[in-house]
C-alpha atoms as one frame of an Amber mdcrd trajectory, in Angstrom:
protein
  22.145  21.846  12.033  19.194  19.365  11.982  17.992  18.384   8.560  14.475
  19.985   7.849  11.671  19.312   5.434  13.580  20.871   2.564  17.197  19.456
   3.508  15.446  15.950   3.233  13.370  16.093   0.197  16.167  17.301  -1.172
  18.274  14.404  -0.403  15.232  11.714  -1.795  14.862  13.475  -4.855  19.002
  13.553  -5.289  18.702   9.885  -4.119  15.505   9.261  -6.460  13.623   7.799
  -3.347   9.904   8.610  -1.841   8.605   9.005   1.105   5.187   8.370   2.686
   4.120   8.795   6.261   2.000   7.128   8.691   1.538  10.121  11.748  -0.858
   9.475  15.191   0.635  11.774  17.782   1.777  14.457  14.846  -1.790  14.330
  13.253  -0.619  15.663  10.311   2.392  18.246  11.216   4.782  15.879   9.400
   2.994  15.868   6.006   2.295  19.608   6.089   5.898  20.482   6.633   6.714
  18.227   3.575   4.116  19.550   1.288   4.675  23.500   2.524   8.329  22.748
   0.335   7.536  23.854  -3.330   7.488  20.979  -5.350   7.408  18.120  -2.299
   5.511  16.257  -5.112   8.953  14.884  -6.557   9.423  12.776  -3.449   6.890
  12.741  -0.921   4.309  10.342  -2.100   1.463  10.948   0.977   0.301  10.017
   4.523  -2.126   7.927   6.654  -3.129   9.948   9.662  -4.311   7.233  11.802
  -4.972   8.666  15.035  -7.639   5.913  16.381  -5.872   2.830  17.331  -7.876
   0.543  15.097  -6.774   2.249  12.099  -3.228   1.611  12.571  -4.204  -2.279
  12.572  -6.714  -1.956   9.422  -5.123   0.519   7.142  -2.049   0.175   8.190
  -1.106  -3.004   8.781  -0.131  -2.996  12.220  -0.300  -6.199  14.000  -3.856
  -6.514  16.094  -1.697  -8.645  18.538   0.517  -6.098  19.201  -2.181  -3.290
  19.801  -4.265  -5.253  22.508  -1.477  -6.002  24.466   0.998  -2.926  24.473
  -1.378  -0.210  22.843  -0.528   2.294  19.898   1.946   3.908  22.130   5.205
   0.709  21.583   8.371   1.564  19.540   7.471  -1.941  17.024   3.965  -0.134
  16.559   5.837   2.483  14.843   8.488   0.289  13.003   5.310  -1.324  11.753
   3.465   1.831  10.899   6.665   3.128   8.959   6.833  -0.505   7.147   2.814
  -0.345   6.226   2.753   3.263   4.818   5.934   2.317   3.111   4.169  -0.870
   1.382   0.311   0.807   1.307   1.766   4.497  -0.691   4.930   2.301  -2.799
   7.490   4.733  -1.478  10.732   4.167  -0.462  10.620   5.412   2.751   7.974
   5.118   5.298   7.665   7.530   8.099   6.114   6.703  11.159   5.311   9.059
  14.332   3.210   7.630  17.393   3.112   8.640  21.290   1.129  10.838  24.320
   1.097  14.651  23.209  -1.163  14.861  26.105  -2.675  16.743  28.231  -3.267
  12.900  30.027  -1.408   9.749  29.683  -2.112   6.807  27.722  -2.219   3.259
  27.912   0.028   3.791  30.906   2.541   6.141  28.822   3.187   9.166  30.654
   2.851  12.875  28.548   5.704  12.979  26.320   6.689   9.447  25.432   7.516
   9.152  21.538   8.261   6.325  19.278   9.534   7.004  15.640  10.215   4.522
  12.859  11.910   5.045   9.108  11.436   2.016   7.300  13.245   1.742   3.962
  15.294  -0.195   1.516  18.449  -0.941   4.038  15.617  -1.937   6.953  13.723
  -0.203   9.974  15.426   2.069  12.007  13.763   4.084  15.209  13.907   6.560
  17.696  12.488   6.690  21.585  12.071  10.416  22.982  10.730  11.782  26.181
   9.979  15.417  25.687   8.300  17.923  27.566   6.898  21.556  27.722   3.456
  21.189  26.524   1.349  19.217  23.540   2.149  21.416  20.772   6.589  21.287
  21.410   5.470  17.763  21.979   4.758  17.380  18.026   6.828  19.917  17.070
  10.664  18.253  18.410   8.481  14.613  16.918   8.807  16.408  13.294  12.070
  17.825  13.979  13.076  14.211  15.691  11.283  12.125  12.212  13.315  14.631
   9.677  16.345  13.569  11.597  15.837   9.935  11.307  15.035  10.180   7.913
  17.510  12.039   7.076  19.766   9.277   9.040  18.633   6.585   7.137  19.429
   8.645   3.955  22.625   9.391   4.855  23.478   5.606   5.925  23.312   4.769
   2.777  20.062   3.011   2.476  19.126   4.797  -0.502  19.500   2.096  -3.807
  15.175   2.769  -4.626  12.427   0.241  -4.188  12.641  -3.519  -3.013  11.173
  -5.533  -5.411
């Protein structure tokens, strides 16, 4: 059974971790499902929804380097999303969801290309998906695919709170 919003919050607030996220091709499906869990508030700390590329350099942190040459859609865009939403909300965790929902490609991605990042105290972990069957599975099976990361990294043992 894959972890959901509740299994994982669950496990931070056992754990005494947060978690913040940093969503583009989710636009904000990964924070609702954490907040929809009554009291979410004991673990999830909040999200960046930075769907314009720029915004993933300025608020996020996201090397500008990085984004003029290989785009927002590059697995180390998200492993640095995950890392700045991590440092910019003081959580634990940082989760970070970016990729071509579609209906067109991007930056030369084709329509279901996914890159997700965890970043936490035990390092940056991440996940590369091709899915199909339309933009809205597209973001669904990302939140299903981020839970299970996160709920990964939890179970690796990564868990020992914030890096000073």
């Amino acid at each position: 059974m894959t972890a959901g919003a509740e299994e994982v919050l669950a496990a931070l607030v056992e754990a005494g971790a947060t978690v913040a996220v940093a969503e583009s091709l989710t636009g904000g499906l990964l924070a609702a499902e954490f907040v929809a869990v009554p009291g979410a508030s004991r673990a999830f700390r909040g999200s960046v929804t930075a769907y314009a590329t720029d915004l993933k350099g300025s608020v996020l942190g996201v090397d500008a380097g990085l984004l003029a040459a290989k785009g927002a859609v590059d697995p180390t865009v998200a492993e640095q999303m995950a890392e700045g939403v991590r440092r910019l909300m003081a959580a634990d965790y940082g989760v970070a969801t970016t990729g071509v929902a579609g209906p067109d490609p991007q930056d030369g991605h084709p329509v279901g290309t996914v890159h997700l990042a965890v970043a936490g105290p035990g390092g940056v972990s991440s996940s590369s998906l091709v899915l199909s069957q339309g933009r809205a599975t597209i973001r669904r099976r990302t939140v299903e695919a981020a839970f299970a990361l996160l709920d990964q990294a939890l179970r690796s043992g990564n868990s020992e709170g914030p890096e000073g």
